[in-house]
C-alpha positions in Angstrom: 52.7 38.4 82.7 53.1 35.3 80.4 49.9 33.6 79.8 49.1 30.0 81.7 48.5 27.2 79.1 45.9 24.9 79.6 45.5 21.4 77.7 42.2 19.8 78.2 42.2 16.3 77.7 38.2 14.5 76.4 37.4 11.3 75.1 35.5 12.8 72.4 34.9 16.9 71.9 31.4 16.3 70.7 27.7 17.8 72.4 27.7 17.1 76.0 27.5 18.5 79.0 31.3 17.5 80.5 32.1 19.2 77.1 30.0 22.4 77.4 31.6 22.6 81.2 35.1 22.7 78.9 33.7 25.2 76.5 32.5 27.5 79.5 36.0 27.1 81.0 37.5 28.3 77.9 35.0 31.0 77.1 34.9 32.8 80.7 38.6 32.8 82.4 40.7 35.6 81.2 41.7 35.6 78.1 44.8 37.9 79.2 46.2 34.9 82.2 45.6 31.5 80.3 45.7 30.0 76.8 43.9 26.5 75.7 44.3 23.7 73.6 41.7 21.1 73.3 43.0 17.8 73.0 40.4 14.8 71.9 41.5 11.2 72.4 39.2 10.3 69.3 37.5 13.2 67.1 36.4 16.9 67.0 33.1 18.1 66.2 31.4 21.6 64.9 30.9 21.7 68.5 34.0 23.6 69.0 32.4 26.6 67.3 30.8 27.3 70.5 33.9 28.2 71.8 34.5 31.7 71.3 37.9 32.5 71.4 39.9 32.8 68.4 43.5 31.5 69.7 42.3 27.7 70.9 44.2 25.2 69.4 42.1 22.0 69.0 44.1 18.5 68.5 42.1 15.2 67.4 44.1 11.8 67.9 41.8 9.7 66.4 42.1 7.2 68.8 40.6 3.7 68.0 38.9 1.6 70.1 40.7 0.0 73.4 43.3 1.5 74.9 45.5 4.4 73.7 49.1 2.3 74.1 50.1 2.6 70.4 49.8 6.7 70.5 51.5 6.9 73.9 54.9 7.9 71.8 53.3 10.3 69.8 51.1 12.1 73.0 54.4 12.1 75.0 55.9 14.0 72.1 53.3 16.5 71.7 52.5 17.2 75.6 57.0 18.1 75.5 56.4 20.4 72.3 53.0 22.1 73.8 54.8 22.2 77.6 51.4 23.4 79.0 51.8 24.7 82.7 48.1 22.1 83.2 47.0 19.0 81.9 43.2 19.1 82.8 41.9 15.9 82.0 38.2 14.7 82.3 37.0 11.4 83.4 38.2 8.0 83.4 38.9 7.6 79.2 41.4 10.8 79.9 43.4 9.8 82.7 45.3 7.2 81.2 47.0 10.0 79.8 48.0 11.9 83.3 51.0 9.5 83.7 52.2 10.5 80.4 51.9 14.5 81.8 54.1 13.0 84.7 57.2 11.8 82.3 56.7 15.3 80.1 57.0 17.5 83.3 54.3 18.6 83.3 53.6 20.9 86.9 50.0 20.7 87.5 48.1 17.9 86.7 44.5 18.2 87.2 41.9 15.2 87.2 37.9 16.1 87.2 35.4 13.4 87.6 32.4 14.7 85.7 30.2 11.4 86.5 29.3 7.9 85.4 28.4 5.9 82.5 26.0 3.6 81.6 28.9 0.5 81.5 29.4 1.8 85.4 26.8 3.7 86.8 27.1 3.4 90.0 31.6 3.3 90.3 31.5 0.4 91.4 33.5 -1.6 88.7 36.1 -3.2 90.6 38.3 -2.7 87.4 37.8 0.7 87.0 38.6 1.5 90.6 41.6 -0.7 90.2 42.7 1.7 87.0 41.6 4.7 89.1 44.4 3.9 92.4 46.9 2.9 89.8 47.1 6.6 88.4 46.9 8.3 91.6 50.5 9.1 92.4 50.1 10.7 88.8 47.4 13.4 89.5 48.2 16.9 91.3 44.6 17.4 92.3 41.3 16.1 91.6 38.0 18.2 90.6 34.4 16.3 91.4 31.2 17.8 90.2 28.7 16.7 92.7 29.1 15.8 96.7 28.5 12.2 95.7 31.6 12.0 93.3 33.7 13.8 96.1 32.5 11.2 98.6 33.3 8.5 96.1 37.1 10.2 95.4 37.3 9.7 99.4 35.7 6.1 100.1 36.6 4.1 96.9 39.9 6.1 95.7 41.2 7.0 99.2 41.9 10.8 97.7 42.4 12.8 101.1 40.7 15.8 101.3 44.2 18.3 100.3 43.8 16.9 97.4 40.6 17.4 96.4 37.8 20.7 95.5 34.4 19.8 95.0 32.8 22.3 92.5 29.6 21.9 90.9 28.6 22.7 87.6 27.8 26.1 87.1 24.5 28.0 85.8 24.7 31.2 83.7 21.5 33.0 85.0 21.6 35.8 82.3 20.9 33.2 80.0 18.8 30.6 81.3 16.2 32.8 83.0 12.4 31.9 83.8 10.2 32.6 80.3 7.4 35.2 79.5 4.1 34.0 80.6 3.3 32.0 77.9 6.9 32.2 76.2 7.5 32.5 72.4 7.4 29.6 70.0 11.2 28.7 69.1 11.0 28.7 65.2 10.3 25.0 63.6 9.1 23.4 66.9 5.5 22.0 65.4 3.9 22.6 69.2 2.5 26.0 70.9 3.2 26.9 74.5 -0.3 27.5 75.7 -2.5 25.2 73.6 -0.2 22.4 73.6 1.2 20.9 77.4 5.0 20.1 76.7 7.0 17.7 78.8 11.0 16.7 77.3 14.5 16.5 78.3 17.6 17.4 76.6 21.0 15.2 76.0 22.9 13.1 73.9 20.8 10.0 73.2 23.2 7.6 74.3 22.4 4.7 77.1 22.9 6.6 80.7 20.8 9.4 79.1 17.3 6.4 79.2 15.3 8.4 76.8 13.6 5.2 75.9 12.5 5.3 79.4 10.7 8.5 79.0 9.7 8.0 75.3 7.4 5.0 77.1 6.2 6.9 80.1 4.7 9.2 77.3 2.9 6.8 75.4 1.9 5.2 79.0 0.5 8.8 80.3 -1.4 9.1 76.9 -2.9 5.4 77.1 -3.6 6.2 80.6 -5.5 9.9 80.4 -7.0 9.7 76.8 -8.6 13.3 77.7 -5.2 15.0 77.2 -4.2 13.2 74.1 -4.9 16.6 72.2 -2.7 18.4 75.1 0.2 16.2 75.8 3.9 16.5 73.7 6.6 15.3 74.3 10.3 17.0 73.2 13.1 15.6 73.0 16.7 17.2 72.1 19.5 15.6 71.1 21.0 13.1 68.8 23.0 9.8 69.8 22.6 6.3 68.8 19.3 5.5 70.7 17.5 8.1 68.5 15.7 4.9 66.3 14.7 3.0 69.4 13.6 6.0 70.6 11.4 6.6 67.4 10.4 2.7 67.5 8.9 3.4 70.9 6.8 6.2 70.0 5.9 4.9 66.6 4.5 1.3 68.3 2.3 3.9 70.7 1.1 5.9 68.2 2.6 8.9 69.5 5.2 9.8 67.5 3.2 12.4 65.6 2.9 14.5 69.3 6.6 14.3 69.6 9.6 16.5 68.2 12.9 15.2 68.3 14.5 17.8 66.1 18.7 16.8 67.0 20.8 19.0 68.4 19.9 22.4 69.3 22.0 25.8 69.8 18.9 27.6 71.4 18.3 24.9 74.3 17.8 28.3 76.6 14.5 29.5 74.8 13.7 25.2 74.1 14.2 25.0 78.2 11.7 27.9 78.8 8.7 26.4 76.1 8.4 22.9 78.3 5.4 22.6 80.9 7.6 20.4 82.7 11.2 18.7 82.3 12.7 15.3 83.0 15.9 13.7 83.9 15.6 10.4 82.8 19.5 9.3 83.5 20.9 6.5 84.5 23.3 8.6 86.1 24.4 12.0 86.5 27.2 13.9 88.0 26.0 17.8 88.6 23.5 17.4 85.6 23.5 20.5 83.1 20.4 20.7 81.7 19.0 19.9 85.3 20.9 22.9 86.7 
């Protein structure tokens, strides 16, 4: 049986959850029915070693910024040499791109709206839902990750329900599982599960994530209950351009000695079971991964 190929289409194949949902696409349908090529509007990070399948192709356009006009040539080009049998592309930056999948023949074109970001987080940019209708004639079928992003495909996009799936972000339950009573310490974190009471949250530090937010609701709670100074950390995963405000935050509260912010992480599973407690400071979420 000849092999399905799949070309996913993301702004940037970097750490992030719509890019872990990819990677977990990749990694668990059979490798026997479909092929995959990863195809990045802008660049292509280590990120892909979590992907472990030896045959992906990954592609990097280096796109500046604005709009991807000048490349449209070049993408048409190389969606007619690849002649995938799907273009699955992934929020609003990617679906400029459907159209072109249109023109190249391509037979299924699938659209999945993974969520919001901080420039929109509600959908409710009038230009955005303008760019939205516009590509519609151009998409086979549309994926959303969370009821409210179905609803939204319905109300503000007018995508009838035929041409629509609503599926959520998955869990793997083998991996994240509840911890040992008290769990391990993962190796370099300064705190101990036990002695020390850990709150944190993991994600790229970007805007929509808010980790400011929670980086001064930490120095608030420890202002606020001076008894649990000793007790109270705070952890924080992940790397993104908000890290030094972040750091700023706890620094001015003199809390940034009971906080660890050690950047991106591979063993979030064992991280996830050390925390007391876990917050979602988002802006906006679709199905969030690391709430899941």
């Amino acid at each position: 049986m000849k092999r399905r190929r799949i070309v996913h289409v993301v702004y940037s194949f970097s750490i992030g959850g719509l890019e872990n949902v990819v990677v977990q696409l990749i990694n668990r349908l059979p490798a026997d029915r479909y092929e995959h090529i990863v195809l990045s509007l802008t660049t292509i990070s280590d990120f892909k070693e979590r992907i472990e399948r030896p045959d992906v192709q990954f592609i990097a356009l280096n796109k500046q910024p604005g709009h991807a006009i000048p490349l449209y040539p070049k993408i048409y080009r190389l969606l007619r040499q690849l002649k995938p049998d799907v273009l699955h592309t992934c929020n609003l930056a990617a679906l400029e791109l459907v159209p072109l999948g249109w023109l190249a023949r391509i037979p299924s074109r699938i659209h999945a709206e993974h969520g919001w970001d901080a420039h929109d987080p509600n959908g409710t940019n009038p230009r955005y839902i303008k760019v939205r209708k516009l590509y519609k004639p151009f998409v086979s079928h549309y994926i959303a990750v969370s009821e409210d992003l179905n609803d939204y495909l319905e109300r503000a996009i007018g995508i009838p329900a035929k041409h629509r799936s609503l599926i959520a972000n998955g869990v793997d339950t083998d991996l994240f599982q509840p911890a040992e009573c008290p769990p391990p310490a993962a190796p370099w974190c300064p705190f101990q599960p036990g002695k020390h009471w850990l709150l944190g949250t993991v994600g790229r530090m970007q805007t929509v994530k808010n980790q400011p937010s929670l980086a001064r609701a930490f120095v608030r709670l420890r202002h606020e209950h001076p008894e649990a100074i000793d007790r109270l950390r705070l952890v924080l995963i992940g790397e993104g351009p908000l890290r030094g405000e972040v750091e700023r935050i706890l620094r001015e509260g003199n809390a940034l000695d009971a906080a660890w912010l050690p950047g991106p992480r591979d063993d979030i599973p064992d991280l996830l079971r050390q925390l007391d407690c876990f917050v979602l400071p988002s802006q906006a979420e679709g199905t969030s991964c690391t709430l899941g």
